[in-house]
C-alpha positions in Angstrom: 102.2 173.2 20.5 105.1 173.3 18.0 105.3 174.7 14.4 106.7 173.1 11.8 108.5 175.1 8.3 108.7 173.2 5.0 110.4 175.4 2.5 111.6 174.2 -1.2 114.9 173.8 -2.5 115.1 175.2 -5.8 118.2 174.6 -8.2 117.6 176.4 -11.6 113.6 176.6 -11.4 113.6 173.5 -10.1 112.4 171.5 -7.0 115.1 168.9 -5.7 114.0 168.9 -2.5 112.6 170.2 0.8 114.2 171.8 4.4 112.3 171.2 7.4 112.4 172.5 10.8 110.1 172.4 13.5 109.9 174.1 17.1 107.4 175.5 19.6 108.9 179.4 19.2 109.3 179.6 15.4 108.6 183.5 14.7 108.7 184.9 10.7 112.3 185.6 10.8 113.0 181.9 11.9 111.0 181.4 8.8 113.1 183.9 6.4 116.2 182.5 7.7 114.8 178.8 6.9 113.8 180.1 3.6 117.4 181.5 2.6 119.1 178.2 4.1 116.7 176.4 2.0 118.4 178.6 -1.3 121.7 178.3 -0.2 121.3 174.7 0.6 119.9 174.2 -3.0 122.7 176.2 -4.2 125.2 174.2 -2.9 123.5 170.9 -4.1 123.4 172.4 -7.4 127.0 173.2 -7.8 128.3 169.9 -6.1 126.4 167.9 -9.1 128.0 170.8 -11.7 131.3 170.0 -10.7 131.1 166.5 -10.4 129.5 166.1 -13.8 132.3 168.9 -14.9 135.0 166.7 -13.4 134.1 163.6 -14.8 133.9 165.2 -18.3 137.4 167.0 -18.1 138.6 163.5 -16.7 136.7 161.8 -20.2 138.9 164.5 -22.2 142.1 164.0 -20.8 141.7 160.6 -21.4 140.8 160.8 -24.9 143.7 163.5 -25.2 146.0 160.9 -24.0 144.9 158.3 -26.4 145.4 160.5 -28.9 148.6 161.0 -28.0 149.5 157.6 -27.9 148.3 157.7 -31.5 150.3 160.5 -32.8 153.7 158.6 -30.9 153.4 155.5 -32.7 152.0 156.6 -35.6 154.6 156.8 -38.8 155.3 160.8 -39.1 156.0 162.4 -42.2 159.4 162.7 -43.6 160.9 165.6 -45.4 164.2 167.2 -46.4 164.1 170.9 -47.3 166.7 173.6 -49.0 167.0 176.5 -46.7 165.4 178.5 -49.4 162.6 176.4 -48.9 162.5 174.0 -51.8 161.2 170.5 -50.6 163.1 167.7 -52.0 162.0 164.7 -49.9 158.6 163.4 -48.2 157.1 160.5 -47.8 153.9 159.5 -47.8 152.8 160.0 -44.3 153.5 163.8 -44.6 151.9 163.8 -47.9 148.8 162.2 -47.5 149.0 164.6 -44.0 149.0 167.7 -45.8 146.0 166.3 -48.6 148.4 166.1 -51.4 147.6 163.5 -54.7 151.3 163.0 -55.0 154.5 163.9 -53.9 155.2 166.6 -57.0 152.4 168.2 -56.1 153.8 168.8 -52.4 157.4 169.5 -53.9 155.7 172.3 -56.4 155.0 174.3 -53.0 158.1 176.4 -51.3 158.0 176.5 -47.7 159.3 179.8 -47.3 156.9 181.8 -49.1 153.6 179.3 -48.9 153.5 178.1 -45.4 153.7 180.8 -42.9 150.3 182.0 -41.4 150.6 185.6 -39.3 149.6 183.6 -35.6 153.1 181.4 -36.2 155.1 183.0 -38.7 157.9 180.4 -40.2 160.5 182.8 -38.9 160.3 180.9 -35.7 161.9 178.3 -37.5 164.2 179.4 -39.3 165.8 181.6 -35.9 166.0 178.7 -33.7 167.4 176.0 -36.7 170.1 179.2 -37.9 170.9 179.8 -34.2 171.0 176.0 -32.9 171.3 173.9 -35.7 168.3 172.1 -34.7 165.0 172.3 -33.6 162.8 169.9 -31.1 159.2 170.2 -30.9 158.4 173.5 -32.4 155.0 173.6 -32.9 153.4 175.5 -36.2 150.8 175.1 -38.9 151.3 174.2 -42.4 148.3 174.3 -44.8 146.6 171.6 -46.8 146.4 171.6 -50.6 143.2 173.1 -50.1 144.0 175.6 -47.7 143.2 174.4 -44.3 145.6 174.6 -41.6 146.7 171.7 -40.2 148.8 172.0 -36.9 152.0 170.2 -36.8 154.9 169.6 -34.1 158.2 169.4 -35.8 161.7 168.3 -35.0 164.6 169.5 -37.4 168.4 169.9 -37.5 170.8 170.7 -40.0 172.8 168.7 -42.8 176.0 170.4 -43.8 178.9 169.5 -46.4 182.1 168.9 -44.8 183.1 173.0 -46.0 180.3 173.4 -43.2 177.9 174.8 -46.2 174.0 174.0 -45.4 172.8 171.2 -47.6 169.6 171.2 -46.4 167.3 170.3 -43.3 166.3 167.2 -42.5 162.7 166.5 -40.3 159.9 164.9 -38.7 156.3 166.2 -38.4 153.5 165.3 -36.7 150.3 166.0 -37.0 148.4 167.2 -33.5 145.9 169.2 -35.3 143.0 167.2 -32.5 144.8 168.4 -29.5 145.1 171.6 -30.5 140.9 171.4 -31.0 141.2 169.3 -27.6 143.0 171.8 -25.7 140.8 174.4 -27.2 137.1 172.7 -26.2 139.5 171.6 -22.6 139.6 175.5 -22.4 136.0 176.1 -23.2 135.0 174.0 -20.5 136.9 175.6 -17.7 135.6 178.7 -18.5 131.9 177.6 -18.7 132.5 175.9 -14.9 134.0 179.0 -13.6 131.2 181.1 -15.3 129.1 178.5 -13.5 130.7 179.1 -10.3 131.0 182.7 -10.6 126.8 182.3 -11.0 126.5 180.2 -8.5 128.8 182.7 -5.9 126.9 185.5 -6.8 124.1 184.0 -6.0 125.1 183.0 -2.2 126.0 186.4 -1.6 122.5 188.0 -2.6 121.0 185.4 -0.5 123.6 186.9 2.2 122.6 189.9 1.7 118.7 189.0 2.1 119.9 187.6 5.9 122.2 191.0 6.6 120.4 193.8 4.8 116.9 194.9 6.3 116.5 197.8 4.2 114.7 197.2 0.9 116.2 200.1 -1.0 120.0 199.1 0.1 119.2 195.2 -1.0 118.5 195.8 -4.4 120.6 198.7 -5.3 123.6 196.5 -3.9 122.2 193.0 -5.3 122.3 195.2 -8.7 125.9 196.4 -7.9 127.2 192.7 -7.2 125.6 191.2 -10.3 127.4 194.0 -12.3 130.8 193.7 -11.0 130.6 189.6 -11.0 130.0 189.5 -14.8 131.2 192.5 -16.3 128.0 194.1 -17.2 127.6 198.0 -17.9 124.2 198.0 -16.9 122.1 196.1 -14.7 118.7 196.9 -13.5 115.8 195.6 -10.9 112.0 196.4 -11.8 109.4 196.0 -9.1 105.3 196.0 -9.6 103.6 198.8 -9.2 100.2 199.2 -7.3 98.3 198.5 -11.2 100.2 194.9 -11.1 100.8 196.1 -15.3 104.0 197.9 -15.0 107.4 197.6 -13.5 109.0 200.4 -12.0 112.7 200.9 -12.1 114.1 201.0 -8.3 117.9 200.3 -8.9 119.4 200.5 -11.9 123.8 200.6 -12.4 126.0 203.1 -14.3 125.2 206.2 -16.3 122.3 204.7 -18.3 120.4 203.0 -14.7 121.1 207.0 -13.7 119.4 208.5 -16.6 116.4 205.8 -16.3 116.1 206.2 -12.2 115.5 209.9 -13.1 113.2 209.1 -15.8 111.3 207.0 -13.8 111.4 204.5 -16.5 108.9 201.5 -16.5 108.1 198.7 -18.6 
């Protein structure tokens, strides 16, 4: 005579599949160990597809990242000649139409030093390398539109002097990398929603660890409570269990001062 254990794997409320085993000496904690396989078994199952599909998105990104790159290289980039007191006196019509300008008096009616500089990248950056080096290679800054949009911009300068060695004015290229910046920034996103994922996904492995280590009911919860706390940065967390009228939960583990002030309350819902 054998006995045979079908338990459900369960990924996110959901059945994707089954864990069998059968023997002729299965006792009920061969059928709680079974049961906790099965979770972590799901678990797993559940993460492996998360990452894959994760990895196959970031891999989609970084490909559209590169063509946009290749873009932004052989694209014409805008032009421009500047007085160091921030007059523009050339542009042409790629850093024009780049910064939403009808014409090129319009741009030249704007003074660099006093109308582009936004507090996250002050100009100053600028001018202290281009004073110091005489040049500058790929600083990266934002300059705003005619209508007061930012628009994020890489820019190579150096200077033009007279032969006395007196600054004429500087001479550039800029390019406009406004989408990688918003690339880089949903890139970002992504990585921390898959190690938010993961972080869930741990957490839960370790409370199913803690239902094959931990016999004591009162200990189980009170550190399940504890671990979900720490793992996400919550300052409360709290587990609420039936009472005999199967109408209210009662309070049994609740973290920091306000679980404290609730256990001795004996607060239910």
């Amino acid at each position: 005579v054998s006995r045979l254990v079908i338990t459900p794997l369960i990924a996110e409320d959901e059945v994707i599949g089954v864990l069998t085993a059968q023997s002729d000496d299965l006792n009920e904690n061969d059928l709680l160990t079974i049961t906790a396989f099965g979770h972590q078994v799901a678990a797993a199952w559940r993460r492996s597809i998360l990452l894959q599909d994760l990895e196959i998105e970031l891999q989609e990104r970084t490909h559209a990242e590169e063509r946009f790159r290749s873009i932004f290289e052989n694209a014409v980039m805008g032009i421009y000649r500047t007085t160091p007191t921030g007059e523009i006196i050339l542009a042409n019509p790629a850093l024009i139409q780049m910064l939403g300008f009808p014409s090129f008096e319009a741009l030249a009616a704007r003074n660099l030093e006093t109308e582009v500089n936004f507090p996250e990248i002050p100009r100053t950056n600028f001018r202290e390398q281009i004073d110091r080096d005489g040049l500058v290679v790929g600083l990266e800054a934002a300059w705003p539109r005619q209508d007061g949009i930012p628009v994020f911009i890489r820019e190579s300068a150096r200077v033009i002097k007279s032969k006395d060695g007196e600054t004429l004015y500087y001479e550039g290229t800029v390019e406009d990398i406004t989408d990688r910046v918003a690339a880089e920034a949903e890139r970002k996103e992504l990585l921390d929603n898959l190690e938010w994922r993961n972080t869930q996904l741990t957490t839960a492995a370790e409370i199913s660890k803690f239902a094959n280590t931990i016999l004591d009911q009162e200990t189980l919860i009170k550190q399940s409570v504890s671990l979900i706390q720490d793992r996400f940065g919550f300052y409360y967390v709290g587990l609420f269990m039936l009472d005999d009228t199967n109408e209210n939960v009662v309070l049994k583990a609740g973290t920091g001062v306000p679980g404290k002030l609730m256990l001795l309350e004996n607060h239910q819902l």
